[in-house]
C-alpha positions in Angstrom: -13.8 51.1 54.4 -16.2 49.9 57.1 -19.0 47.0 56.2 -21.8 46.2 57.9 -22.6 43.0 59.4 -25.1 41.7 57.0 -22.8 42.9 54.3 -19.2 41.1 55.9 -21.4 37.6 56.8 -22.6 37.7 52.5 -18.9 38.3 51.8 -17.9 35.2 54.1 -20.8 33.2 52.0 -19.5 34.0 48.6 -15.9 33.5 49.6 -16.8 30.4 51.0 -19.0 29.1 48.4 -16.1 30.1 46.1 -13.6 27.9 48.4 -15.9 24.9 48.0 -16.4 25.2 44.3 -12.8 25.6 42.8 -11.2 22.5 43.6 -14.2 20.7 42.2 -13.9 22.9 39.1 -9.9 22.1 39.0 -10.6 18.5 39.2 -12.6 18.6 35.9 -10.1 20.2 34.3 -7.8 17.6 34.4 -7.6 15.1 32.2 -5.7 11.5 32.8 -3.6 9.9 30.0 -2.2 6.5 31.1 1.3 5.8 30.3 1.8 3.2 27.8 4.0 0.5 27.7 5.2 -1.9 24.6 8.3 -3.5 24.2 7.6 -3.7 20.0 5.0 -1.6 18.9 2.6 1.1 20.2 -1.1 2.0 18.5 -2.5 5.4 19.4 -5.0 7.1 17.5 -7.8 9.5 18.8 -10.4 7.0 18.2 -10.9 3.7 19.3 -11.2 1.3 16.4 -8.8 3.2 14.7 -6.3 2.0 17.3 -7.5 -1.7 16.9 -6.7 -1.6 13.2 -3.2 -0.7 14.1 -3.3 -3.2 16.4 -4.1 -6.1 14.2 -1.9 -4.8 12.0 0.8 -5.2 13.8 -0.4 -8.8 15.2 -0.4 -9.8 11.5 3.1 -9.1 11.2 2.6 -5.5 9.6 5.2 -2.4 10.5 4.5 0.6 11.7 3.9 2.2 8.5 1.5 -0.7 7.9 -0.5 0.4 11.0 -0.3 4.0 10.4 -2.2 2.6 7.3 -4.6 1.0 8.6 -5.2 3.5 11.8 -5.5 6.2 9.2 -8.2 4.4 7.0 -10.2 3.6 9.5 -10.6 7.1 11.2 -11.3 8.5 7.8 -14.3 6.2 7.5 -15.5 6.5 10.7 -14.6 10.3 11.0 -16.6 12.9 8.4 -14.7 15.9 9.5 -11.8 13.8 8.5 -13.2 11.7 5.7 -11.2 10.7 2.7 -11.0 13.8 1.2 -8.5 15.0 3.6 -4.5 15.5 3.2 -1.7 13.3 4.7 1.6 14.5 6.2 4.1 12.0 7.4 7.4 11.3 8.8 8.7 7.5 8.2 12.5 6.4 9.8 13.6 3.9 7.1 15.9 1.7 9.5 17.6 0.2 6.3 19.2 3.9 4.9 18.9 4.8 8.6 16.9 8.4 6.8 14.1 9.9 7.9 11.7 10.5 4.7 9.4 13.2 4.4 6.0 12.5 2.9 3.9 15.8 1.9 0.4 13.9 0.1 -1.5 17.5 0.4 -4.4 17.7 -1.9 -3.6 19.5 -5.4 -5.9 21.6 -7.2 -7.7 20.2 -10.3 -5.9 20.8 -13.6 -8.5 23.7 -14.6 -8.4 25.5 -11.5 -6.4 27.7 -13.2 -6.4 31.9 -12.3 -8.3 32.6 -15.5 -11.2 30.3 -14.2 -11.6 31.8 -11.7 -11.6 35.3 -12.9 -13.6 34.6 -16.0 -16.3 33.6 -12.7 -16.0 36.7 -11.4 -13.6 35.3 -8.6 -10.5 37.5 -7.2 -9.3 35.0 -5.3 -10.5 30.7 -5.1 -13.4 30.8 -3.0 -13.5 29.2 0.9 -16.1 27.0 0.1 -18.0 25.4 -2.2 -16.9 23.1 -5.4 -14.3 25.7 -6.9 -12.7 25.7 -3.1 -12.1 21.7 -4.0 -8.4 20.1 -4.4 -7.9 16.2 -5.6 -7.8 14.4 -2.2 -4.2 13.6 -0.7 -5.0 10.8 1.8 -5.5 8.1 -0.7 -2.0 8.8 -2.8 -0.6 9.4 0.1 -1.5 5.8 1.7 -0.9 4.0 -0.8 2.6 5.7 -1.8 3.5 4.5 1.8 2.2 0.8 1.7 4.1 0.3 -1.7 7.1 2.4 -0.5 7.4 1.0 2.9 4.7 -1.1 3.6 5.2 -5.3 4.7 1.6 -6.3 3.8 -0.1 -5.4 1.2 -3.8 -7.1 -0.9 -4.6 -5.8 -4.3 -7.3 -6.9 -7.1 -8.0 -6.5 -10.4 -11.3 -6.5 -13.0 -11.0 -6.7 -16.7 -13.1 -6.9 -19.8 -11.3 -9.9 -22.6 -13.1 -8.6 -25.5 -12.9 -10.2 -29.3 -14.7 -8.3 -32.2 -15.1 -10.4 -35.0 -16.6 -10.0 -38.8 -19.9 -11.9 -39.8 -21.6 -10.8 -43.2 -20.3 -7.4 -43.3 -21.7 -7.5 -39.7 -19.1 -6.5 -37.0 -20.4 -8.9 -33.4 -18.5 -8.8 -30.1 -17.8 -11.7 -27.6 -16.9 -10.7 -23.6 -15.3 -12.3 -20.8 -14.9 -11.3 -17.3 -11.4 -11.1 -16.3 -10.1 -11.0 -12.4 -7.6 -11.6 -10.2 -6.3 -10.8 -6.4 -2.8 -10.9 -5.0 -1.6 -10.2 -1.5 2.1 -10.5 -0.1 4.0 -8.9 2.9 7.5 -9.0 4.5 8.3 -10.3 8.1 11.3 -10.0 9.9 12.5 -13.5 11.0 16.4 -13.0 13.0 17.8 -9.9 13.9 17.2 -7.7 10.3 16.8 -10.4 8.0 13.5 -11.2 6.3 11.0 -13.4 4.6 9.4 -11.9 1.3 6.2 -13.3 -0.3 3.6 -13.1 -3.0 0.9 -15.3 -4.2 -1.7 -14.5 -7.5 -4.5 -16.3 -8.9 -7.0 -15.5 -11.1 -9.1 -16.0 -14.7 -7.9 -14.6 -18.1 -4.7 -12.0 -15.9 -2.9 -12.4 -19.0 -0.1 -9.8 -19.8 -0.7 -8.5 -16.1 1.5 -12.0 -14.6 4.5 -13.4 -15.1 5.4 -11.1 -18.4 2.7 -12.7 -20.7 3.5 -16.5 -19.6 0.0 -17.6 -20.1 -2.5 -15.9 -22.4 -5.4 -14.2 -21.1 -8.1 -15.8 -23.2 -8.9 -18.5 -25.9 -11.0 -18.8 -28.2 -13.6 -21.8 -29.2 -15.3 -22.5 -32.7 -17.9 -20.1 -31.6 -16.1 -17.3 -31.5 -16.9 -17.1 -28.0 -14.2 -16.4 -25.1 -12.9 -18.2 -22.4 -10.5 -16.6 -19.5 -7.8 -18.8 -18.9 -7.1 -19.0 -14.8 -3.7 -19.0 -13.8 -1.5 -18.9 -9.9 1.8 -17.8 -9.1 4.0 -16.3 -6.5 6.9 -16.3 -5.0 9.0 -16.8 -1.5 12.1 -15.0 -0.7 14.7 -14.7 2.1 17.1 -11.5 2.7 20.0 -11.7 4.8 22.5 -8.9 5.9 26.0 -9.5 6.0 26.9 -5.9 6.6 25.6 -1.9 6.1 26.6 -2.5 2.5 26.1 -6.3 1.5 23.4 -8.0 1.1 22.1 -11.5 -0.2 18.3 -12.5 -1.3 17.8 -16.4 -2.4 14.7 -16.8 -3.5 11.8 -19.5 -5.5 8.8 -18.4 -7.9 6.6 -20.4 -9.9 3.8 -20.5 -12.0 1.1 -23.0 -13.0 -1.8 -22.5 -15.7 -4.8 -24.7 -15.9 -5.6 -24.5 -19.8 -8.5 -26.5 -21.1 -6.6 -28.5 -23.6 -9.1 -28.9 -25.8 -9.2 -25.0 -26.8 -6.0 -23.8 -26.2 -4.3 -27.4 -27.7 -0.4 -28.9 -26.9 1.6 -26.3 -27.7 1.0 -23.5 -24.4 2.7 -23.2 -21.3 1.9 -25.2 -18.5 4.2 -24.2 -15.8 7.3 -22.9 -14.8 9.6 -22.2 -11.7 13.0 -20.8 -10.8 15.8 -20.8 -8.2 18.1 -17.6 -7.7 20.2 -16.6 -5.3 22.6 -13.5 -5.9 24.6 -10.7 -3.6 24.2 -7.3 -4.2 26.6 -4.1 -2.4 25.8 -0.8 -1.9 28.4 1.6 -1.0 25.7 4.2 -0.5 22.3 3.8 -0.6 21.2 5.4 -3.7 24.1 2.7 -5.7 24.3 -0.6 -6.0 26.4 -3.6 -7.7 24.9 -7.0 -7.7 25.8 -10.6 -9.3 23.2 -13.1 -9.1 22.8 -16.7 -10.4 19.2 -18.8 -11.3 18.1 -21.8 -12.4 14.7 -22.0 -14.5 12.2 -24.8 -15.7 9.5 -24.6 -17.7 7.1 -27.0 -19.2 4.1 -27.2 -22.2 0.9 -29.3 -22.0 2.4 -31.8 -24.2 5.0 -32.9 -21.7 7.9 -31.1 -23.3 10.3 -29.7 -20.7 13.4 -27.9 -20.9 15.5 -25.6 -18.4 18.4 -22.9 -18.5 20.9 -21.2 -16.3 21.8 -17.5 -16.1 24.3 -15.6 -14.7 23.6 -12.1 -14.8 25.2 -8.8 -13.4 23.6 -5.6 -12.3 24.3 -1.8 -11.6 21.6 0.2 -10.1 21.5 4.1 -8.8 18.3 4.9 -7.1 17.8 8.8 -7.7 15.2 9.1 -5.1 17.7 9.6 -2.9 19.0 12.6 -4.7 15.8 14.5 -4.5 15.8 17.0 -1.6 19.5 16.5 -0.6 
């Protein structure tokens, strides 16, 4: 095929045009991701902040499922196509069993999202969108199965209502109080795998929710009317490894009530605190034998003390470790 001049000089343009134009095109293709470098712990997430919550997560002494955590929280409040509604899938290498544990926290449908619903709405299948299309959000199970599960830090609170009914004239009256109460704790690894375990409490009127009912949650005055009681406690432990299969935990906890002895009288606990120390084998990880020793005080208002010692054996087989094989 023969071309013209005029024709063969445009090809030439377009060719070179073309020429010019694709590496610039290549170029923006390309995309540059850094290699990162940490010689303890690494915090990636998509965006930004998110990655600075892991970050001072893991500054604070946190793990890497404490950052996961907190990476994940904060790209679900910051992210609406992600948003809290969302489902979690995650992998977690528990160094201890030296296991790798699946966690599936998918989003489960409501418990009258049943076939008949959705027929009797004229529905052959669940709908793509819309309210009927709705499942109970995984995300927040799923994070907080983790924290407890696996989790070093950890902050929770509480709010209750201290209510007293009471008869007058046939009449019946109620009295309320607020109760409340935050506690925070973690685990940090001091030497090698060994660690320090803590907890601390405080609050008004926590009641049966501390220390097994130590303290009451509430007294009443001549008036019928209610007073919370507030109340601190915690607790420091250290865990040592001696091998795969034996371990060893000493550890102090303590308690100490400020009742207002002219409503509560004498006769109440004041405070208390123990010493234990105890070792504990596992031949496999779902079993384990243990034999520990404590010493505990307690005291009342009055001034009357006392104190016992207990030696106490244990057998424990954890069937988590069964499920899935």
């Amino acid at each position: 095929m023969r071309f013209t001049r005029p024709m063969t000089a445009a090809a030439l343009s377009i060719v070179l045009v073309c020429s010019l134009l694709a590496p610039t095109a290549l170029l923006a293709q390309r995309t540059v991701k850094p290699v990162l470098h940490g010689k303890h712990w690494v915090a990636i997430t998509g965006k930004p902040l998110g990655a600075t919550a892991g970050a001072m997560m893991f500054a604070k002494g946190g793990n890497a499922v404490d950052a996961a955590c907190a990476m994940l929280a904060a790209t679900a409040t910051m992210w609406d196509v992600l948003s809290w509604g969302g489902e979690t899938q995650a992998l977690i290498y528990n160094p201890d069993t030296g296991k790798v544990i699946g966690l599936n926290a998918l989003g489960v449908a409501p418990s009258g999202a049943t076939a008949e619903h959705y027929k009797d709405n004229g529905y052959e299948f669940p709908p793509e969108y819309g309210p009927l299309a709705a499942v109970t959000p995984g995300t927040p199970g799923g994070l907080m199965t983790m924290l407890a599960e696996w989790g070093t830090l950890s902050l929770a609170g509480m709010v209750r209502q201290l209510k007293h009914e009471f008869d007058t004239s046939g009449t019946i009256e109620a009295n309320n109080a607020l109760g409340f109460g935050v506690s925070g704790g973690g685990r940090i690894t001091v030497f090698g795998r060994d660690d320090v375990r803590f907890q601390a409490s405080a609050g008004r009127g926590l009641g049966r929710y501390a220390a097994l009912n130590y303290v009451n949650g509430a007294v009443l005055d001549a008036d019928q009317q209610v007073t919370a009681i507030p109340s601190f406690l915690g607790f420091v432990g250290y865990r040592h490894l001696w091998s795969e299969t034996l371990r060893s935990n000493v550890n102090v906890s303590g308690i100490l009530v400020n009742n207002d002895e002219t409503l509560t009288g004498s006769d109440v606990n004041q405070s208390a605190y123990s010493f234990s120390g105890n070792l504990i084998y596992s031949p496999i990880p779902a079993l384990s034998f243990g034999i520990e020793l404590m010493r505990a005080y307690r005291r009342l208002e009055s001034g009357v003390s006392g104190k016992f010692d207990r030696l106490q054996l244990s057998g424990k087989y954890d069937f988590r470790f069964s499920i899935g094989g």
